[in-house]
FIFIFI-824614 format. One line per field, with one value per residue (C-alpha): residue in three letters; x, y, z. Coordinates in nm, 2 decimals. Layout:
// FIFIFI-824614
aa = (Ala:...)
px = (X:...)
py = (Y:...)
pz = (Z:...)
//
This chain:
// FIFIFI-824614
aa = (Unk:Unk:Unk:Unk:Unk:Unk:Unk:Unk:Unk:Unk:Unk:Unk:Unk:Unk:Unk:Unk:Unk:Unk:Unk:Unk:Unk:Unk:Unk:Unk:Unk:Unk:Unk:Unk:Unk:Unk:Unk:Unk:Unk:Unk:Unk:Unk:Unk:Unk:Unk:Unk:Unk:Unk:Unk:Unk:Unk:Unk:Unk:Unk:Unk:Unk:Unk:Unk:Unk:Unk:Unk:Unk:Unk:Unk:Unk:Unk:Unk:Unk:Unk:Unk:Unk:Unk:Unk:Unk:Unk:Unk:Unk:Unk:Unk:Unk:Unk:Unk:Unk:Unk:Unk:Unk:Unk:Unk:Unk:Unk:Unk:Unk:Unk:Unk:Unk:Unk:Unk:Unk:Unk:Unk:Unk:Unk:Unk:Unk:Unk:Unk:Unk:Unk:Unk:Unk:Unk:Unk:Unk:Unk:Unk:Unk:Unk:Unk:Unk:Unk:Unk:Unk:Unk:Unk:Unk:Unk:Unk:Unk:Unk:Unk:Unk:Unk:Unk:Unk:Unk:Unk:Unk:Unk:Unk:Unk:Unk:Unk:Unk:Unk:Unk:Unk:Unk:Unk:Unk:Unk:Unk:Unk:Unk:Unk:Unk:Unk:Unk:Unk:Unk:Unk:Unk:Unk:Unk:Unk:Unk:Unk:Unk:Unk:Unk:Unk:Unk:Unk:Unk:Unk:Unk:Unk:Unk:Unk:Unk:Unk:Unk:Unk:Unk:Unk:Unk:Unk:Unk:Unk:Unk:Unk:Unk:Unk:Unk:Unk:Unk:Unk:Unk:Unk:Unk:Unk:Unk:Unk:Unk:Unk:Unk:Unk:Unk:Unk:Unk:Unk:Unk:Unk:Unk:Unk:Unk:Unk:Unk:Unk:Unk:Unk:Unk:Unk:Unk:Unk:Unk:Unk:Unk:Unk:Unk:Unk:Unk:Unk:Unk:Unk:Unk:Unk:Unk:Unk:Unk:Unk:Unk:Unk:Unk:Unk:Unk:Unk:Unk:Unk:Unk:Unk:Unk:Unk:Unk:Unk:Unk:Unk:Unk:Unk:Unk:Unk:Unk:Unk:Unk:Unk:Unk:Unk:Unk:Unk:Unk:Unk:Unk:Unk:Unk:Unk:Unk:Unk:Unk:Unk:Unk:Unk:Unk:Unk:Unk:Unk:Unk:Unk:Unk:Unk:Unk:Unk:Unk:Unk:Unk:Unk:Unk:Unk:Unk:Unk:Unk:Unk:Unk:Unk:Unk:Unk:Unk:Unk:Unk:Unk:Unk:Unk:Unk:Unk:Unk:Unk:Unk:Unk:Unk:Unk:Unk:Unk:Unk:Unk:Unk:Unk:Unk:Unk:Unk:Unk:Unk:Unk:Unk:Unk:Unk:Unk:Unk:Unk:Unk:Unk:Unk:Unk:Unk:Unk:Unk:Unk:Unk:Unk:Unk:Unk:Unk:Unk:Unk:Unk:Unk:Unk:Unk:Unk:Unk:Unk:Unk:Unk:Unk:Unk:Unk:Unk:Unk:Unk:Unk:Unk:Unk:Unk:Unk:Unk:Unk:Unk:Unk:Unk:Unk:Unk:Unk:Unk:Unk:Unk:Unk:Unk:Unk:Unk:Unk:Unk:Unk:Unk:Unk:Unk:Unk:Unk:Unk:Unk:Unk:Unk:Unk:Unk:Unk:Unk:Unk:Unk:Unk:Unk:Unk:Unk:Unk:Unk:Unk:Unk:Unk:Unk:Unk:Unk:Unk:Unk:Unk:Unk:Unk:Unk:Unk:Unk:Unk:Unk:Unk:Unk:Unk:Unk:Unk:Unk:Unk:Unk:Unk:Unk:Unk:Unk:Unk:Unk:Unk:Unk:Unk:Unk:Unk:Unk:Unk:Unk:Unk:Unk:Unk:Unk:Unk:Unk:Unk:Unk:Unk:Unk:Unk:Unk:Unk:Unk:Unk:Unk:Unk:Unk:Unk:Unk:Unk:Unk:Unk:Unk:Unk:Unk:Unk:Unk:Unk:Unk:Unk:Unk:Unk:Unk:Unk:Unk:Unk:Unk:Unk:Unk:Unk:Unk:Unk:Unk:Unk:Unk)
px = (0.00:0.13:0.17:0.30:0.08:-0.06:-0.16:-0.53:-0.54:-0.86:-1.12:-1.41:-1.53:-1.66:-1.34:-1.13:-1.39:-1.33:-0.99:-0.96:-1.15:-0.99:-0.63:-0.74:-0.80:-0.55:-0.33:-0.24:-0.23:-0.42:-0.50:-0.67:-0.70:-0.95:-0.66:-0.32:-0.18:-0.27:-0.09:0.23:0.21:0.19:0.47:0.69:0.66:0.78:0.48:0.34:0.54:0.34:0.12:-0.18:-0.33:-0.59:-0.44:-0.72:-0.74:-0.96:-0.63:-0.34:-0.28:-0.11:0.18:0.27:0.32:0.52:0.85:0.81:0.75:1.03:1.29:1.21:1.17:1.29:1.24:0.87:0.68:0.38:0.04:-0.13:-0.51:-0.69:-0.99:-0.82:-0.74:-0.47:-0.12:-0.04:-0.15:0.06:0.35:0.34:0.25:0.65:0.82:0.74:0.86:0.53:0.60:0.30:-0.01:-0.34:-0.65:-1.01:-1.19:-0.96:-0.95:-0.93:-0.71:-0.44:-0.44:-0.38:-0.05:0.09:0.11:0.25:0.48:0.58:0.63:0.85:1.07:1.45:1.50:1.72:1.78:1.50:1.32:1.47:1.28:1.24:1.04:0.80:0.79:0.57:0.19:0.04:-0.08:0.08:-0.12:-0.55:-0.83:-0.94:-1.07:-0.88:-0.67:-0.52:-0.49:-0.25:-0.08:0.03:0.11:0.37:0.52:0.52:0.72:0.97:1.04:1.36:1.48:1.67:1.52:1.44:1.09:0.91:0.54:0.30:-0.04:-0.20:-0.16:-0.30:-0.27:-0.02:0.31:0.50:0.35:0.43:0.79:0.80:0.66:0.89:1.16:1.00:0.93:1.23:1.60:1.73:1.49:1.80:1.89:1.77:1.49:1.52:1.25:1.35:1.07:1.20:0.93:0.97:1.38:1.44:1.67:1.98:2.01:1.88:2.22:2.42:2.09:2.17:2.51:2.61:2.89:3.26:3.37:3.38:3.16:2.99:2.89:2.77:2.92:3.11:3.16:3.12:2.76:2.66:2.37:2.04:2.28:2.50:2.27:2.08:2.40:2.29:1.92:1.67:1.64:1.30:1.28:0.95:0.84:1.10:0.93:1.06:1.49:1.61:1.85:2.14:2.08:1.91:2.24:2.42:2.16:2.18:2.59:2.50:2.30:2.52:2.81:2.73:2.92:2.89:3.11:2.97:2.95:3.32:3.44:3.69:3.70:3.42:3.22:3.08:2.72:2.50:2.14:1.86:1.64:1.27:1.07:0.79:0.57:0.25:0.29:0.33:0.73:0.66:0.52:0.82:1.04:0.87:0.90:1.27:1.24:1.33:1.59:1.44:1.78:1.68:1.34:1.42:1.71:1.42:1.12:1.27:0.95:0.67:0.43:0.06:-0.13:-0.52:-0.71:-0.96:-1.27:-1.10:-1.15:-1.45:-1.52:-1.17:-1.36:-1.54:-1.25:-1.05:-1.24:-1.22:-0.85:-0.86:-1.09:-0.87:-0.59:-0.75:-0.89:-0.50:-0.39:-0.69:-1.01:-1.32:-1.44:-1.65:-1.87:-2.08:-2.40:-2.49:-2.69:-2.32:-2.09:-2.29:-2.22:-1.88:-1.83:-2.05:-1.78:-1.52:-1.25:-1.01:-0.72:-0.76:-0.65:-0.52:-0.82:-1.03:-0.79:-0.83:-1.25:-1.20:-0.97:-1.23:-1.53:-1.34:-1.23:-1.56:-1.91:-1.93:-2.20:-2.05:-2.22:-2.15:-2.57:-2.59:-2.65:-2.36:-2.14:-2.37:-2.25:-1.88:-1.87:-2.03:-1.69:-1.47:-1.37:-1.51:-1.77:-1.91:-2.19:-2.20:-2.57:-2.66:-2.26:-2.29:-2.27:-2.08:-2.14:-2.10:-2.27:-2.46:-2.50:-2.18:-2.13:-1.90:-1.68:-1.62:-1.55:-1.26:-1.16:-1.14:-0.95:-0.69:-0.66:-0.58:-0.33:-0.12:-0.10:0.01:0.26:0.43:0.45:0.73:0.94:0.93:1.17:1.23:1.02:0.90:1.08:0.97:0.65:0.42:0.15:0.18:0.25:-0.05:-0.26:-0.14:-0.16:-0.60:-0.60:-0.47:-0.79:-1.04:-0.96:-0.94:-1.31:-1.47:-1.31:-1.45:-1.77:-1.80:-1.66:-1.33:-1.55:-1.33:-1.58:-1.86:-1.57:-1.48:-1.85:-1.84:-1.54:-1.63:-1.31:-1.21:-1.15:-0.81:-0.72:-0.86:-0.63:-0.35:-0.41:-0.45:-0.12:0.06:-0.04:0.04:-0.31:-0.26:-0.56:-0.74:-0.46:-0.66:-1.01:-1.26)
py = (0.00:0.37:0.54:0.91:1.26:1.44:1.85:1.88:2.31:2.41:2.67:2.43:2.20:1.96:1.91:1.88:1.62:1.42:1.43:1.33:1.05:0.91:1.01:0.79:0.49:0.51:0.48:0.83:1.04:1.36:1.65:1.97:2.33:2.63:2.84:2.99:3.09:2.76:2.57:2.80:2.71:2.33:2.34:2.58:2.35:2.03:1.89:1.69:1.46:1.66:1.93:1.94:2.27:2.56:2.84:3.12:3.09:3.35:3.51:3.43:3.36:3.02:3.15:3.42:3.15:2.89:3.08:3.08:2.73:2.59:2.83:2.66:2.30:2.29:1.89:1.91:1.82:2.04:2.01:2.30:2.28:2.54:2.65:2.89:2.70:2.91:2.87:3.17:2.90:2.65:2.85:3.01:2.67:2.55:2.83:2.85:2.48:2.27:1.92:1.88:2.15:1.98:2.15:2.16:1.94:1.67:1.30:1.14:0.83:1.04:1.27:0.96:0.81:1.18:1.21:0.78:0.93:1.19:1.02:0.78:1.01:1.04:1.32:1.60:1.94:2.21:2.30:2.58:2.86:3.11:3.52:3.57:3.92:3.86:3.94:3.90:3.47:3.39:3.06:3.10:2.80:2.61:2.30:1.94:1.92:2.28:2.22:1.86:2.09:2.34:2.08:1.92:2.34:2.33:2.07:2.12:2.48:2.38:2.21:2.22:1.90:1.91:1.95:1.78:2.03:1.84:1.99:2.16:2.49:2.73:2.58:2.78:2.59:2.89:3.05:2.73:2.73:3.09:2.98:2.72:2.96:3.29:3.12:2.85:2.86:3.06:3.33:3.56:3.41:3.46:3.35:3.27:3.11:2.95:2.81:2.58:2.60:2.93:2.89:2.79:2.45:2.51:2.81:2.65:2.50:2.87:2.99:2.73:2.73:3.06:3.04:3.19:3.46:3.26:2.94:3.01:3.23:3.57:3.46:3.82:3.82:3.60:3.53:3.41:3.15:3.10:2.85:3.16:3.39:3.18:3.07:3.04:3.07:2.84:2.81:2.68:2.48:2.53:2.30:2.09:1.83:2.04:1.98:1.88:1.56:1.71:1.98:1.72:1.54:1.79:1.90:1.53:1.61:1.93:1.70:1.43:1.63:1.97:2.10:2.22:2.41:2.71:2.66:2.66:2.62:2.38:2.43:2.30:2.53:2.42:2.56:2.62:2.59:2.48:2.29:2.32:2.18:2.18:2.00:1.97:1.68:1.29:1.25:0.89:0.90:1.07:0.84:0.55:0.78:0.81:1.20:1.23:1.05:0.81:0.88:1.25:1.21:1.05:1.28:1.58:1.38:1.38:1.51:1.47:1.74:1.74:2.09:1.99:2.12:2.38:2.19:1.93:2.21:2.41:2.53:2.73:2.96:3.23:3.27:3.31:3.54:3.75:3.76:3.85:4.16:4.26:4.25:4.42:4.74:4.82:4.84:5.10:4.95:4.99:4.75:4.47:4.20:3.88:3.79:3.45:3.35:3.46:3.29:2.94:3.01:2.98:2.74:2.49:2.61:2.35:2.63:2.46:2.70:2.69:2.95:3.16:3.17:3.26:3.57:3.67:3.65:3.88:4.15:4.15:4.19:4.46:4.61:4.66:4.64:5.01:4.77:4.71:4.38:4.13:3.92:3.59:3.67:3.91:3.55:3.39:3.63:3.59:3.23:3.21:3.42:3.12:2.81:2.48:2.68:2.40:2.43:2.15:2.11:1.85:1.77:1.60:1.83:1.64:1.84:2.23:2.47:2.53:2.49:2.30:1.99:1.77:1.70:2.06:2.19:1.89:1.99:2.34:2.19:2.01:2.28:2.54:2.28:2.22:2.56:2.63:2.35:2.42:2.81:2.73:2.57:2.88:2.86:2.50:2.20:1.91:1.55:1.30:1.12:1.37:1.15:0.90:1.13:1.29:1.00:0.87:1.23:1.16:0.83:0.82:1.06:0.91:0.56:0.69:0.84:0.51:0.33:0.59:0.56:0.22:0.20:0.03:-0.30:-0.35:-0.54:-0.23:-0.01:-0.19:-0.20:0.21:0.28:0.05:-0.14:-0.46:-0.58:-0.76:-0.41:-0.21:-0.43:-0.38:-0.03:-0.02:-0.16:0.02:0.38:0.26:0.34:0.16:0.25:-0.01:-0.24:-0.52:-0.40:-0.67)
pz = (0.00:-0.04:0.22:0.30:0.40:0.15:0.24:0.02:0.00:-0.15:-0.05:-0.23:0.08:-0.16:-0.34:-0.03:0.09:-0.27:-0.27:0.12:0.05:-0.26:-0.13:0.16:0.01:-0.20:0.15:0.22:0.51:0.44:0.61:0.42:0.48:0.29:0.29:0.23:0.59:0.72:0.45:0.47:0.91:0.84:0.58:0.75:1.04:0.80:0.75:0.45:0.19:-0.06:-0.12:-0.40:-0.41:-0.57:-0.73:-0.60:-0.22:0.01:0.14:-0.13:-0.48:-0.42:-0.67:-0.44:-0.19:-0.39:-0.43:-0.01:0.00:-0.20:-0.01:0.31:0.15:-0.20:-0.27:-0.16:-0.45:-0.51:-0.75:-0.86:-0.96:-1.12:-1.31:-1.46:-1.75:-1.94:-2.10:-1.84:-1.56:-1.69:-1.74:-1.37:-1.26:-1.39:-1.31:-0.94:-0.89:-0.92:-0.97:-1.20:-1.27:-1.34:-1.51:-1.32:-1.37:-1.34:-1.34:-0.97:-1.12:-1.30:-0.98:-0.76:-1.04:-1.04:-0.66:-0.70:-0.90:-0.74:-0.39:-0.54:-0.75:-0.63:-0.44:-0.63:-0.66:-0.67:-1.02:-1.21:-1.19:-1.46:-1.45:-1.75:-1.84:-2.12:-1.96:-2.30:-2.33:-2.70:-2.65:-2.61:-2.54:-2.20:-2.42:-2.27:-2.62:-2.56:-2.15:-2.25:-2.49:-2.19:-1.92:-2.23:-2.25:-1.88:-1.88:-2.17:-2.04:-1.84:-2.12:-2.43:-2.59:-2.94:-3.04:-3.34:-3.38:-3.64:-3.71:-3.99:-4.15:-3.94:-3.60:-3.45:-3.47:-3.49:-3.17:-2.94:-3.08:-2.95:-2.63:-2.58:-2.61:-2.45:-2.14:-2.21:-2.02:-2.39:-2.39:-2.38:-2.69:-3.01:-3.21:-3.55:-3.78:-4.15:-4.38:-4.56:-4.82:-4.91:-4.94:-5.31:-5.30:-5.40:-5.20:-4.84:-4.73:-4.76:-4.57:-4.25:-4.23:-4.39:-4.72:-4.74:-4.99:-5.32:-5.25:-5.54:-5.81:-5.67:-5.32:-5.30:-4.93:-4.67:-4.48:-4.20:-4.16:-4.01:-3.71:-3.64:-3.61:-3.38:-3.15:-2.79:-2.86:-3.09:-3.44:-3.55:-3.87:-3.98:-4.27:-4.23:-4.47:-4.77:-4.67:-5.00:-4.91:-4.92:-4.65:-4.47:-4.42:-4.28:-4.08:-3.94:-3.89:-3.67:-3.44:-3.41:-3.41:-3.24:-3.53:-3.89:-4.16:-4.39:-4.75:-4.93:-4.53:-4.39:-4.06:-3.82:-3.62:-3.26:-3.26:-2.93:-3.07:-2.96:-3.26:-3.31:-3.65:-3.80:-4.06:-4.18:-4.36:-4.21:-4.25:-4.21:-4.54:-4.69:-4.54:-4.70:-5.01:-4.97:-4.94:-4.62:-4.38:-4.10:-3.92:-3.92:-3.84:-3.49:-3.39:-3.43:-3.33:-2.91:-2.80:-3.06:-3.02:-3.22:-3.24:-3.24:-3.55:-3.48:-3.53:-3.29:-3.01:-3.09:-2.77:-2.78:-3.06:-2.86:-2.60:-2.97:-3.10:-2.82:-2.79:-3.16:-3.14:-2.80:-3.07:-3.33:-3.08:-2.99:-3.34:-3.37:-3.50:-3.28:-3.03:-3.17:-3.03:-3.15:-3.07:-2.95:-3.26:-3.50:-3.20:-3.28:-3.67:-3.61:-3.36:-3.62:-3.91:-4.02:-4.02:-4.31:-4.26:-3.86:-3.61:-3.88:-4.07:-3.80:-3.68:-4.09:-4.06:-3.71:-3.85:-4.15:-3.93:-3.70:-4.05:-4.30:-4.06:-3.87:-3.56:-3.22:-3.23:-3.54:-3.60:-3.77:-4.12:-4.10:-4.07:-4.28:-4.59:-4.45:-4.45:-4.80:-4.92:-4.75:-4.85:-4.82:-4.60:-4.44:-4.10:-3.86:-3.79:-3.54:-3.56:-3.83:-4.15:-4.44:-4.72:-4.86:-4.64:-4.94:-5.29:-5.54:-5.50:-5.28:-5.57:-5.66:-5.31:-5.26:-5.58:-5.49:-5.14:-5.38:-5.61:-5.35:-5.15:-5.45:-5.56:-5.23:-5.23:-5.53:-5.48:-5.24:-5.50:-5.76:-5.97:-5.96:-5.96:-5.66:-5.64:-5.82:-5.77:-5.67:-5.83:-5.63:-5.29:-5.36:-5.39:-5.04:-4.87:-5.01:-4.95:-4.60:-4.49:-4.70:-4.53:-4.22:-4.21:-4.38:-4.13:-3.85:-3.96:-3.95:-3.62:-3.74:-3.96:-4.26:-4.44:-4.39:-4.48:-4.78:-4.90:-4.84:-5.04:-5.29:-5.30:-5.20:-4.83:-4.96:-5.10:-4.80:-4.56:-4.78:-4.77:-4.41:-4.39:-4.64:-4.49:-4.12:-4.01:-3.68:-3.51:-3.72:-3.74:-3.53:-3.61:-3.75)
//
């Protein structure tokens, strides 16, 4: 049985009962308070093997208290609950020296592993601690998929671990790589983004690693790259999908090696970087394509982290939109609202290009319509202007918000995605084989929801595609769609 004593602080009587009672059976010693000065007396006086805690308490704000805490006993571990379910939260949460922060409402069975955990960890120096200066939350939404996206920051913050962000366009992946280093142990440093997409081939290795005087035609002087400039801080790879192979492989040198040499240079250079990437696209895929290198793949994929599409958090729209207009009223444009019928519009809406497209619908509204309050069929003309406008009636809504046809508007979708894809090659052309990549990048989806729908029956989902179930499994197994590996 565990055993140990457990300090429950929480001015909700009813949560201090159901946490007494499940920390109890669980084998623990607890003992709970309603407020701040009584949990600073027991500490100060030694004690509790671990404290779980509110954030808002009658006479403190439990983050003024931490910092006290962990001067007086720096190993105790600490949780911090809180309704206040922000990237802000999180952040504090971390930087104060919380073991682990944990979003209300929160599950009673990870609550009970996390304090198993943290009872049975080896006992080592204090958590770093790091001072935010930046007020303003680069990060917005309370929804569950956002709140396991901050605890994951919270975490990495004392690190230097390389990141892997996946995700569609439009989620944000540049934001979180700022996070991570804003609030990170480099935010001294610098910051410095590359797209790889929007670098033109030959030209992306003197763009990382910088060229001597005479490297190549038009080299007149020497220049730094995208590494040097970055020394001591992070340099975020964004689209890293698009590394032609040969950048790739010295890419792959500079994180084996710690080292790298300029274009025309012989002499290695020790870098102090910090890498973050990006993609849109499944690598795996490309891998199996022979476009990208596995061995690369798993020296950035450390920590693997997967930015939720907007429709996947819905409810993160109206606390979105209001960031937005708060954006849009300090760069000058008046203050703007939504009624509740227009907020339901948009929460229903399919939002194809995400985050971003949603921020480009606000600054619109804030721009053209002179009312303070934004109606219904003031949306209902703005989402006829967007793409694959789609409204989720009932949760369900398949098809074209209205009017076209299914075929034309994932026509439309393909059309715009591959004019997209190749306007970051300009002047030169894709690989090879974008038939066939584009075919898998379709077919992976298309699988995926007949499968969904019929609740992961191969044989209904054959019958639905229209294929056969030979084919389908073969399919299944080519694509690595492993959630219906073992389905029926």
């Amino acid at each position: 049985m565990p055993n140990g004593h457990i300090i429950v602080a929480d001015d909700d009587a009813a949560i201090r009962t159901v946490l007494n009672q499940a920390l109890s059976r669980a084998g623990y010693e607890v003992r709970s308070t309603g407020n701040c000065a009584t949990l600073w007396r027991w500490v100060a006086e030694g004690a509790g093997d671990l404290v779980i805690t509110d954030v808002v308490m009658p006479d403190e704000n439990v983050f003024d208290l931490l910092p006290r805490i962990k001067r007086v006993r720096p190993e105790l571990p600490i949780i911090v609950m809180s309704a206040q379910n922000t990237f802000m939260t999180a952040i504090r949460a971390s930087e104060r020296g919380a073991y682990e922060y944990l979003p209300k409402p929160f599950d009673l069975k990870e609550l009970i592993a996390i304090v198993g955990r943290a009872l049975s960890r080896p006992r080592g120096a204090p958590a770093q601690s790091a001072d935010a200066g930046n007020e303003d939350i680069p990060l917005v939404g309370r929804s569950p998929a956002m709140q396991e996206i901050y605890r994951a920051l919270a975490r990495l913050m004392p690190t230097d671990l390389t990141v892997m962000i996946t995700g569609e366009s439009g989620t944000g992946k540049e934001l979180v790589a700022r996070a991570l280093h804003d609030y990170g142990r480099r935010r001294t440093g610098p910051f410095v983004p590359v797209n790889m997409a929007a670098i033109p081939r030959d030209l992306i290795e003197s763009e990382l690693f910088g060229h001597e005087k005479g490297a190549f035609t038009g080299a007149l002087s020497r220049s730094a790259g995208r590494f040097e400039q970055a020394e001591g801080g992070t340099l975020f790879l964004d689209e890293i999908g698009d590394m032609p192979m040969e950048a790739q492989t010295r890419l792959l040198r500079v994180l084996q090696q710690g080292e790298y040499t300029t274009v025309g240079g012989r002499v290695p250079i020790k870098t102090n970087v910090r890498i973050i990437a990006a993609t849109n696209k499944d690598l795996r895929v490309s891998i199996q394509q022979g476009i990208f290198r596995e061995d690369l793949f798993f020296r950035l994929n450390v920590v693997p982290l997967r930015l939720p599409a907007l429709r996947e958090r819905s409810e993160d729209v109206p606390d979105l939109i209001r960031h937005f207009f708060v954006l849009v009223e300090r760069e000058g444009l008046s203050r703007k609202q939504l009624d509740g019928e227009a907020m339901e519009r948009l929460k229903r809406y399919r939002w194809p290009g995400n985050v971003r497209e949603l921020e480009n619908l606000v600054r619109r509204l804030a721009a053209l319509y002179p009312q303070e309050t934004i109606t219904g069929p003031v949306i209902d003309a703005e989402l006829d202007t967007l793409p694959l406008a789609q409204s989720q009636e009932s949760g369900t809504g398949s098809g074209p918000r209205k009017g076209g046809s299914e075929a034309e508007t994932l026509s439309g979708a393909v059309e715009r995605h591959l004019a997209e894809y190749f306007s970051g090659y300009r002047d030169t052309l894709p690989p090879p084989g974008l038939y066939h990549r584009i075919l898998r990048e379709i077919e992976g989806p298309l699988i995926g929801a007949a499968l969904a729908a019929t609740r992961g029956n191969q044989i209904r989902a054959a019958e639905l595609l229209g294929v056969n179930r030979n084919t389908l499994r073969k399919k299944v197994r080519d694509l690595d769609l492993q959630v219906f590996r073992n389905a029926r």
